[in-house]
VOBA-830441 format. One record per residue (C-alpha): residue in three letters; x, y, z. Coordinates in pm, whole numbers, padded with zeros to 5 digits, always signed. Example, Ala and Ser with C-alpha at 12.3 -4.5 7.8 and 13.67 -1.06 7.14 Angstrom:
BEGIN
ALA+01230-00450+00780SER+01367-00106+00714
//
This chain:
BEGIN
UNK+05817+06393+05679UNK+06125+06333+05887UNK+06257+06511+06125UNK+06639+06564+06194UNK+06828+06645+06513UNK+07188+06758+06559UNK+07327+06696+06846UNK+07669+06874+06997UNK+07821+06608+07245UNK+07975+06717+07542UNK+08049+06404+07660UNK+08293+06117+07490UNK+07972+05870+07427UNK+08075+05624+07197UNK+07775+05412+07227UNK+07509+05699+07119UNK+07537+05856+06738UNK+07517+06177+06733UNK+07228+06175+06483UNK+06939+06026+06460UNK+06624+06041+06305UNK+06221+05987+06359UNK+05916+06031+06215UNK+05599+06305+06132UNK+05408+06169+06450UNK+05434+06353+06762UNK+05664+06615+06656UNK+05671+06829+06950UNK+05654+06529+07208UNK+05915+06352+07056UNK+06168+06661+07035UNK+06133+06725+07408UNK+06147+06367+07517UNK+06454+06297+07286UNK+06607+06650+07386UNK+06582+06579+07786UNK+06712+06232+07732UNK+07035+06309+07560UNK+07064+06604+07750UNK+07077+06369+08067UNK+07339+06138+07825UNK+07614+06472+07800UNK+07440+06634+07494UNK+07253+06928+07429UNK+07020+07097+07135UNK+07168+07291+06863UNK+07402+07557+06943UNK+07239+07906+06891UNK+07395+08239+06883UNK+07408+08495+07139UNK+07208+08807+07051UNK+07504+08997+07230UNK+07791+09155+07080UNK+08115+09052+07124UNK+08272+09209+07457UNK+07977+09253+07654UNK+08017+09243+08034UNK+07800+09072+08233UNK+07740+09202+08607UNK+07927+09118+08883UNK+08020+09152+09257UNK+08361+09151+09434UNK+08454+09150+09809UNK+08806+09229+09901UNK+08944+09159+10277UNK+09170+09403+10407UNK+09202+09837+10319UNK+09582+09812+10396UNK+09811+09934+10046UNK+09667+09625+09861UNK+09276+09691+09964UNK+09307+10049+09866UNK+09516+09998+09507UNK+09303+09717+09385UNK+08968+09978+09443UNK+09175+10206+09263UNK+09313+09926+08954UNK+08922+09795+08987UNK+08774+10132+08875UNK+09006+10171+08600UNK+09019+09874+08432UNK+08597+09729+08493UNK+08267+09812+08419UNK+07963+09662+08532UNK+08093+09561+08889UNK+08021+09652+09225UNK+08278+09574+09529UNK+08309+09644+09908UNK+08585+09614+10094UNK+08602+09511+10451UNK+08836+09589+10713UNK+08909+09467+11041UNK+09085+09790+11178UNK+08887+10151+11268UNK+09080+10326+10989UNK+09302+10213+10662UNK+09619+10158+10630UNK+09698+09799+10742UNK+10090+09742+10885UNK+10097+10132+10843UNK+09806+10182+11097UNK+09854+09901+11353UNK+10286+09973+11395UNK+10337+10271+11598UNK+10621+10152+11804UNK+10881+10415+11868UNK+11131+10467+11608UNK+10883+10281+11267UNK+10990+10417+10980UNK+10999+10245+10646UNK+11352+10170+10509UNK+11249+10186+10136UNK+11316+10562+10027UNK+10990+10699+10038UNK+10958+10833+09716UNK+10954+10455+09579UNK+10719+10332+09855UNK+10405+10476+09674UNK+10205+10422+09424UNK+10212+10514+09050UNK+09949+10718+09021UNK+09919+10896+09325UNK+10310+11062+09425UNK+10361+11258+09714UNK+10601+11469+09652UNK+10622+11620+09999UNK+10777+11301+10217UNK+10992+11457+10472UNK+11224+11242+10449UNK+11456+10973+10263UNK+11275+10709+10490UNK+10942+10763+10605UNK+10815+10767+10952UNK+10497+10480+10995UNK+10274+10738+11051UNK+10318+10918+10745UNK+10278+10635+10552UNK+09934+10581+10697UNK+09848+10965+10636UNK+09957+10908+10294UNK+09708+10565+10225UNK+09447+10722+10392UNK+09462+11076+10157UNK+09405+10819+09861UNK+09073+10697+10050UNK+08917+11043+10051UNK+08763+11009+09749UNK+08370+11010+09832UNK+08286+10687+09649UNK+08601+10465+09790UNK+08509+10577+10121UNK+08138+10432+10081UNK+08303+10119+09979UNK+08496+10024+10269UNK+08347+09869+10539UNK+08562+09936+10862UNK+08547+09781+11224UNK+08415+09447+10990UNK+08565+09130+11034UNK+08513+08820+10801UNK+08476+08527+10986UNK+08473+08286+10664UNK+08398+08236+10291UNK+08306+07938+10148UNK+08227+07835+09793UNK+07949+07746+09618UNK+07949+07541+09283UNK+07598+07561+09187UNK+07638+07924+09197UNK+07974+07984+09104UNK+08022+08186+09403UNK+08167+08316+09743UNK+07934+08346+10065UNK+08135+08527+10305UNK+08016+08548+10675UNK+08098+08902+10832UNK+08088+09033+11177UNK+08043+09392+11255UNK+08306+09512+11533UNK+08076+09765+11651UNK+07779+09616+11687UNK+07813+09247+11742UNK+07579+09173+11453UNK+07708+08870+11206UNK+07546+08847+10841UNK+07638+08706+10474UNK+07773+08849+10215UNK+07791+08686+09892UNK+08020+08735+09575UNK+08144+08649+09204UNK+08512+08714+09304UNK+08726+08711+09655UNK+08977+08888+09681UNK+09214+08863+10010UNK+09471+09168+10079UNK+09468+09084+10463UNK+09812+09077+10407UNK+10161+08863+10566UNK+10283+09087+10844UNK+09952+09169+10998UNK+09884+08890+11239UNK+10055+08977+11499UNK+10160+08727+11803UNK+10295+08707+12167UNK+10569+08493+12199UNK+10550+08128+12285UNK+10703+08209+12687UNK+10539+08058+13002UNK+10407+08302+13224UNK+10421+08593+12997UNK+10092+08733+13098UNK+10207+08656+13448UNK+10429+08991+13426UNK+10286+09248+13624UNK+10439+09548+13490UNK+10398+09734+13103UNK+10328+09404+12828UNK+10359+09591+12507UNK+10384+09424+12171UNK+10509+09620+11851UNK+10206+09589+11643UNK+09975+09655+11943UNK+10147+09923+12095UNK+10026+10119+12356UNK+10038+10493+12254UNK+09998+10605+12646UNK+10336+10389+12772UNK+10633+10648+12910UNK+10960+10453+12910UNK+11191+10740+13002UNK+11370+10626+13326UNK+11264+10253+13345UNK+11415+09964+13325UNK+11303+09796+12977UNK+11352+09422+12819UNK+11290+09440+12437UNK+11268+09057+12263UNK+11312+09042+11921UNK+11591+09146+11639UNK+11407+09212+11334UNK+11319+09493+11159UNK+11096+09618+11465UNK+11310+09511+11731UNK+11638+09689+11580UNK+11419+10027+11512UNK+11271+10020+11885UNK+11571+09948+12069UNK+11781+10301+11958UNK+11486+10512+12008UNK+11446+10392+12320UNK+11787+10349+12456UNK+11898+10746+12527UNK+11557+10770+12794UNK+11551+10452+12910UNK+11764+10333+13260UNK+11839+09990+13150UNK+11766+09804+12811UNK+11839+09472+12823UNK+11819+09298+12456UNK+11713+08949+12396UNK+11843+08817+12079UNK+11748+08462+11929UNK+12036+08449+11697UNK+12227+08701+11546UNK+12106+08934+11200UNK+12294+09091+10977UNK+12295+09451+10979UNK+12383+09668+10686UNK+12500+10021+10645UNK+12209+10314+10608UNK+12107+10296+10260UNK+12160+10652+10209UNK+12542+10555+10273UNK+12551+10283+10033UNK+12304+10486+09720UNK+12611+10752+09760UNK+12832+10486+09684UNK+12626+10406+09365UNK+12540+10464+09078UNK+12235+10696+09189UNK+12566+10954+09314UNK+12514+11169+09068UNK+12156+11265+09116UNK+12191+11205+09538UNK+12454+11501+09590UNK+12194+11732+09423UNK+11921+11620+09718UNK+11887+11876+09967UNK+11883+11728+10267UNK+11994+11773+10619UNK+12204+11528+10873UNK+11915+11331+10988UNK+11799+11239+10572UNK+11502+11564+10610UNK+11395+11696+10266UNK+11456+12059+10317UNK+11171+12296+10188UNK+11328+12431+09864UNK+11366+12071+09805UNK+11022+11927+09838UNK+10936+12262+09602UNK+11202+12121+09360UNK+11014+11759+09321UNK+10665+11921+09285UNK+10796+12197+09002UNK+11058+12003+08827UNK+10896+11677+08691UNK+11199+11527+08459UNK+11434+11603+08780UNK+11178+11405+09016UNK+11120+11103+08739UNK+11518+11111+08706UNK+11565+11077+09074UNK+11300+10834+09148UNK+11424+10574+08889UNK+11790+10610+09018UNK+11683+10455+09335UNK+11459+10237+09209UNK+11729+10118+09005UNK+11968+10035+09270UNK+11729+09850+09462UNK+11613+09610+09209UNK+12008+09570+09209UNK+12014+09369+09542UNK+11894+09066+09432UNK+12225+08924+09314UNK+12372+08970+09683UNK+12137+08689+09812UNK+12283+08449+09515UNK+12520+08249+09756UNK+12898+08118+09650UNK+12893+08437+09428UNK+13164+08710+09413UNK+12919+08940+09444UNK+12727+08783+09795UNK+13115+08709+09910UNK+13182+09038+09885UNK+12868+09194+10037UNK+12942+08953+10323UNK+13288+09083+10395UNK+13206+09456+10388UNK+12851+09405+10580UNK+13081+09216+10829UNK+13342+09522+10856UNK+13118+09729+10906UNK+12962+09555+11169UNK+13253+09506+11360UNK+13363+09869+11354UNK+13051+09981+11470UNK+13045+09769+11740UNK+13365+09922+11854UNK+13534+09624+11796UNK+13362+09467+12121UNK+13468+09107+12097UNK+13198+09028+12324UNK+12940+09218+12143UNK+13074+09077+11829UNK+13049+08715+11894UNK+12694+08756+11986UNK+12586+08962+11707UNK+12741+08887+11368UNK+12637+08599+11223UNK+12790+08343+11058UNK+12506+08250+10840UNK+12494+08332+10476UNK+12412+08751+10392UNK+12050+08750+10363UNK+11932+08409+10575UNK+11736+08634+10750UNK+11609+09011+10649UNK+11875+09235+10560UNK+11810+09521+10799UNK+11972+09933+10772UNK+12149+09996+11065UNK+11999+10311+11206UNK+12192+10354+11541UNK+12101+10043+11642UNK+12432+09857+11647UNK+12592+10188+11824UNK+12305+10213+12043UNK+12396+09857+12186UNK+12764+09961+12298UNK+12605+10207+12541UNK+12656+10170+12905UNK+12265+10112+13004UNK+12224+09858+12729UNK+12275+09476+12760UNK+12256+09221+12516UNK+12122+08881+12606UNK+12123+08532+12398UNK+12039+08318+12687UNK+11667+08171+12635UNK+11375+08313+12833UNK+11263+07961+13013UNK+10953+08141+13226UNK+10887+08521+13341UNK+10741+08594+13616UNK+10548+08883+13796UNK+10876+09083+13794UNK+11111+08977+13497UNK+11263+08731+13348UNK+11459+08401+13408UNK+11661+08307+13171UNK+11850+07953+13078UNK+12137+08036+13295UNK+11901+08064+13576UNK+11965+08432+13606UNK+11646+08669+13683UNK+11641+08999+13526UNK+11384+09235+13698UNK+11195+09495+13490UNK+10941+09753+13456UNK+10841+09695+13093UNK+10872+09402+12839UNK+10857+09505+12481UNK+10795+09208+12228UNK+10909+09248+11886UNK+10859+08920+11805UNK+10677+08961+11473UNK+10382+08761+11315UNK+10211+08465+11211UNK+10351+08385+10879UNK+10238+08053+10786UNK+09976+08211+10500UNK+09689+08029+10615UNK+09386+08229+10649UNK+09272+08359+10992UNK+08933+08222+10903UNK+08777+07913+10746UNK+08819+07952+10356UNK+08642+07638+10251UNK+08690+07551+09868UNK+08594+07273+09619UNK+08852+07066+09842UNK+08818+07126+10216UNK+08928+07436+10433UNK+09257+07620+10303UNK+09312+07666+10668UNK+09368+07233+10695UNK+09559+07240+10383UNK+09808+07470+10441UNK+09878+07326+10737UNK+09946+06952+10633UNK+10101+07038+10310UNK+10363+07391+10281UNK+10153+07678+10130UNK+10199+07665+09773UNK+09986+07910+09489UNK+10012+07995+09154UNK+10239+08310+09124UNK+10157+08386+09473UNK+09847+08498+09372UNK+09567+08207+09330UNK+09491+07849+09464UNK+09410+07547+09308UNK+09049+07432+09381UNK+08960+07757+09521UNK+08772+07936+09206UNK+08734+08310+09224UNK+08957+08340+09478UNK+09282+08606+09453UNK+09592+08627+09744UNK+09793+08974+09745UNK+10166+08890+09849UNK+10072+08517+09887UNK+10333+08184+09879UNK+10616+08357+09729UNK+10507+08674+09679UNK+10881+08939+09647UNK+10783+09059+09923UNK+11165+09096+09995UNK+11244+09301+09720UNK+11223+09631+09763UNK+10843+09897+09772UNK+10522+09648+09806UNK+10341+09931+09689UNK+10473+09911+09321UNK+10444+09440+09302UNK+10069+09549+09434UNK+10035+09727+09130UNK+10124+09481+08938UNK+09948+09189+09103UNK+09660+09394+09123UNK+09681+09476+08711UNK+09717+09097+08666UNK+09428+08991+08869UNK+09204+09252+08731UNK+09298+09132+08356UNK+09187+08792+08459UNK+08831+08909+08624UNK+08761+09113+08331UNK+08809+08812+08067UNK+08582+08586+08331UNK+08321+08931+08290UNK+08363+08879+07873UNK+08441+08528+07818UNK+08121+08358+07955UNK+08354+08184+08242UNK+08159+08199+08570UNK+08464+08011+08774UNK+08833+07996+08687UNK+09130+07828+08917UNK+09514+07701+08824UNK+09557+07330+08746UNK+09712+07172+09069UNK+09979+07069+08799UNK+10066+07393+08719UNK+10097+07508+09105UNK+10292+07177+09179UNK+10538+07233+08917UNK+10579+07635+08970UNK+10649+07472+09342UNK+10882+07184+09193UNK+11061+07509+09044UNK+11089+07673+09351UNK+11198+07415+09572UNK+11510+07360+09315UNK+11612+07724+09278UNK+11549+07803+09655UNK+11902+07634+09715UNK+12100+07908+09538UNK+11989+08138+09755UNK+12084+08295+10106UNK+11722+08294+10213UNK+11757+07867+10231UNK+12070+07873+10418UNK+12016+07740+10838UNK+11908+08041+11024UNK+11584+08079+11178UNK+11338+08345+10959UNK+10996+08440+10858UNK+11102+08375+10495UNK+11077+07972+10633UNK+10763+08084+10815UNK+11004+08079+11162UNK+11210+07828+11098UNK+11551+07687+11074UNK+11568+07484+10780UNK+11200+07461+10649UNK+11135+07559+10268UNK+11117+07915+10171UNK+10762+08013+10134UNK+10760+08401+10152UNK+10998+08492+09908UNK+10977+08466+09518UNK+11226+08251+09370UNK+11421+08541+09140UNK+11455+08893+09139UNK+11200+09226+09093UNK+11252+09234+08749UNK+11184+08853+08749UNK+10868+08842+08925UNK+10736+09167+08668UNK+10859+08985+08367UNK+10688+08652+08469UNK+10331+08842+08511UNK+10334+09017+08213UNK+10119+08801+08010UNK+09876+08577+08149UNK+09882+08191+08052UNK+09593+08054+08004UNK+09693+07681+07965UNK+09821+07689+08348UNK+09423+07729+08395UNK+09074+07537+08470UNK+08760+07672+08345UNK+08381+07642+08391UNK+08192+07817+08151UNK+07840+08017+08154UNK+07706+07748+07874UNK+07766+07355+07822UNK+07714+07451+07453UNK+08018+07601+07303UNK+08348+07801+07489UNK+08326+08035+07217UNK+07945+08167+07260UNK+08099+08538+07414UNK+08146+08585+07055UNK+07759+08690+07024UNK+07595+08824+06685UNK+07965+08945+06488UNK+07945+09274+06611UNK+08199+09426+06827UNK+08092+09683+07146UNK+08440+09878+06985UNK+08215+09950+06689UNK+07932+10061+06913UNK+08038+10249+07233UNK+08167+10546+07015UNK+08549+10472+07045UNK+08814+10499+06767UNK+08757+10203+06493UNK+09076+10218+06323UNK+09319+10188+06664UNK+09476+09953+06488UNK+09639+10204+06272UNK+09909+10395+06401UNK+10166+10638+06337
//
């Protein structure tokens, strides 16, 4: 009797056939000795079947860092979308929230109109304003969290101190440190997902002797809750978004300001102004508000009793600001029009202070750097206790600071806006199937796949990553979105017998290639120092996504596999998930004729 094998090659060996044939002696011996030595040679036995059916989900764990608005949603996305998964999230901070919970400066509000900076599925229809203060916001995040079994899966006061992957087990160990206790342990984990977030590293300026200054040190995303400026003398560094909301709500209590400035930004008029202007009029002038932009009561009862109206008002705005993008498109009518009215209005609310003036408007393209509402801020610097100061801070001292001019300017408080880390690499080692993303982001410019994954890091998911649109308009709604996306790829990982997936580095090198050559167009690329070129002058744009809202939602709406690399649960055959040619849709009770519709 002979005996046939069939053997499925997994690797290209030309010099082995792929069947051969012995004799009645031996059977048994001779089919495991022949089986273990072509396994070793890139083949394997005869493909069975699965006795599964098709869409089973195997088990799974996933650790998310960070409970700021991308922590929270993806729990949320997580538990509608999976089965058969557990996940913790861990967080640094001693409640949620993220930017929302660590800014508390005086005057943080949010300038997206608060009934767009929320999510989908959870609307507050009692904001009290247009713009939200910061610590609404964090009210708001922290309502969604109240839930009993989201608050048993976030770990707070926990730091992760690194995560590094393991290819034998086609997984994450993640080293943790409790902030309470002291006490470091491992975690381990299918998928890793990191919504630490951009603007949440937070950093003291690069000034000698800045810790020499022996009165208040306060920075705007550490501030100190206890510190009483009325009646001092106060030096705020910084013009961006925090800087330009601090120095107004200080300026009426305080007996000096004096404002450093690195270079000018562009200030445009309140957003409430310019929606009026719009084509959101028509639904505006039926908002009852008062002077300040505060919903008044029969208002807020208006939203929560009269859905169309709230739906109809809601998309107005939301329509208007996915409008912007086409101001940032440089040697445009539309961005050389922007420019001259954001510059008139500048000037006029200045006061027409040629002095003031030259310091402050740039001459940069609209957009270079953050396009900030002006909230009092340019009015607030025309006041008689206020100064404005370019010159560079060369040292401070116990009692001020000495600028390039030599001057010393004595105070009783130094207030740093002077913003975050923004270079994207982790804040702790994240150690792949290539080295530390740490090293690599920091020889090479950060680069991912749609913002969202890394090449050579399997398993591994970024929220508002490499350009992310992080400068078009609510977070909370591309967090949806990114979160929807990433959750449709863990879920075909679950049913699809892949135990570790990644984007090809050609794929991320040419979505960079893309970037690099659109980037131009733009305002963000022009020569002005900003986070968007991770602090600097001239460097690539690495925060911003290279096209508009609408661009970025269109792009993720259908995933593409052929950007991707796979490892799958069996050397035998990619298509195994299909199991025994039953469906689970024919066996977990649901409809088996969805397919037809009226």
């Amino acid at each position: 009797m002979l005996i046939e094998f069939h053997l499925t090659p997994v690797l290209p060996l030309k010099d082995i056939p792929r069947f051969v044939t012995f004799s009645e002696p031996a059977q048994t011996n001779l089919e495991r000795h022949v089986s273990l030595a072509f396994e070793d040679a890139g083949y394997h036995r005869r493909y069975t079947v699965r006795e599964e059916p098709l869409g089973t989900v195997r088990p799974i764990r996933i650790i998310t860092i960070g409970a700021g608005a991308s922590g929270i949603n993806i729990l949320k996305t997580l538990d509608q979308e999976l089965t058969n998964f557990d996940c913790v999230v861990y967080e640094k901070n001693s409640r949620v929230g993220g930017t929302w919970f660590e800014n508390r400066y005086p005057g943080c509000q949010c300038d997206i109109p608060s009934h767009n900076y929320q999510f989908s599925y959870q609307p507050n229809y009692a904001w009290s304003s247009f713009f939200s203060p910061a610590r609404e916001i964090e009210e708001y995040l922290c309502s969604i969290c109240e839930d009993a079994s989201m608050k048993e899966r976030i770990r707070l006061e926990h730091e992760v101190l690194g995560a590094f992957w393991n290819e034998d087990t086609a997984s994450w160990r993640v080293q943790i440190r409790s902030l309470r206790t002291g006490v470091e342990f491992e975690d381990h984990c299918d998928f890793l997902l990191n919504a630490s977030g951009i603007l949440n590293n937070w950093q003291w300026p690069d000034i000698p002797g800045l810790h020499d200054f022996a009165g208040s040190l306060l920075h705007s995303a550490k501030w100190d809750e206890t510190f009483e400026w009325a009646g001092k003398r106060v030096a705020v560094i910084g013009n961006g978004s925090s800087g330009v909301q601090i120095v107004p709500a200080m300026q009426e209590s305080v007996r000096e300001l004096v404002h450093f400035i690195r270079e000018p930004t562009w200030m445009v008029p309140p957003q409430l102004q310019s929606l009026s202007l719009s084509k959101a009029s028509d639904i505006l002038s039926q908002i009852q508000m008062d002077e300040k932009g505060r919903f008044l009561p029969e208002q807020i009862q208006r939203f929560k009793l009269d859905p169309d109206f709230y739906l109809s008002f809601i998309k107005a705005v939301e329509e208007q600001v996915n409008n912007n993008f086409s101001i940032v498109l440089k040697d445009t009518t539309n961005h050389r029009n922007a420019r001259e009215l954001v510059t008139h209005y500048m000037k006029s609310s200045l006061g027409d202070n040629e002095e003031l003036i030259k310091l402050l408007v740039p001459d940069f393209p609209l957009g270079c750097r953050r396009m900030t509402p002006d909230i009092g801020y340019l009015a607030s610097l025309t006041k008689d206790n206020v100064r404005v100061v370019s010159d560079k801070i060369v040292v401070i001292n116990e009692t001020g600071l000495v600028t390039s001019s030599g001057e010393t300017i004595a105070v009783d408080a130094i207030v740093c806006a002077t913003g975050f880390n923004v270079s994207f690499r982790p804040r702790f080692p994240l150690v792949g199937r290539k080295g530390n993303l740490q090293d690599i982001w920091t020889e090479t410019h950060p680069s991912a796949y749609m913002s969202c994954a890394v090449p050579d890091f399997p398993n591994y998911f970024v929220f508002l990553g490499p350009n992310a649109p992080i400068g078009h308009g609510s977070v909370f709604t591309i967090v949806e979105l990114i979160s929807k996306y990433v959750t449709d790829i863990i879920k075909k990982c679950q049913t699809q017998q892949i135990r570790a997936i990644s984007p090809s580095r050609a794929a991320v090198d040419e979505f960079a290639e893309h970037i690099a050559t659109f980037m131009p167009r733009t305002a963000w690329a022009g020569p002005c120092a900003s986070w968007f070129k991770a602090g600097t002058r001239d460097g690539p744009v690495t925060a911003l996504h290279p096209g508009s809202r609408i661009h970025f939602f269109h792009m993720l709406e259908h995933f593409r596999g052929e950007d991707w690399e796979y490892v799958y649960s069996t050397k035998t055959n990619r298509f195994s998930y299909l199991g025994n040619g039953v469906s689970l849709k024919e066996l977990d009770g649901s409809d088996t004729t969805w397919y037809l519709r009226a």
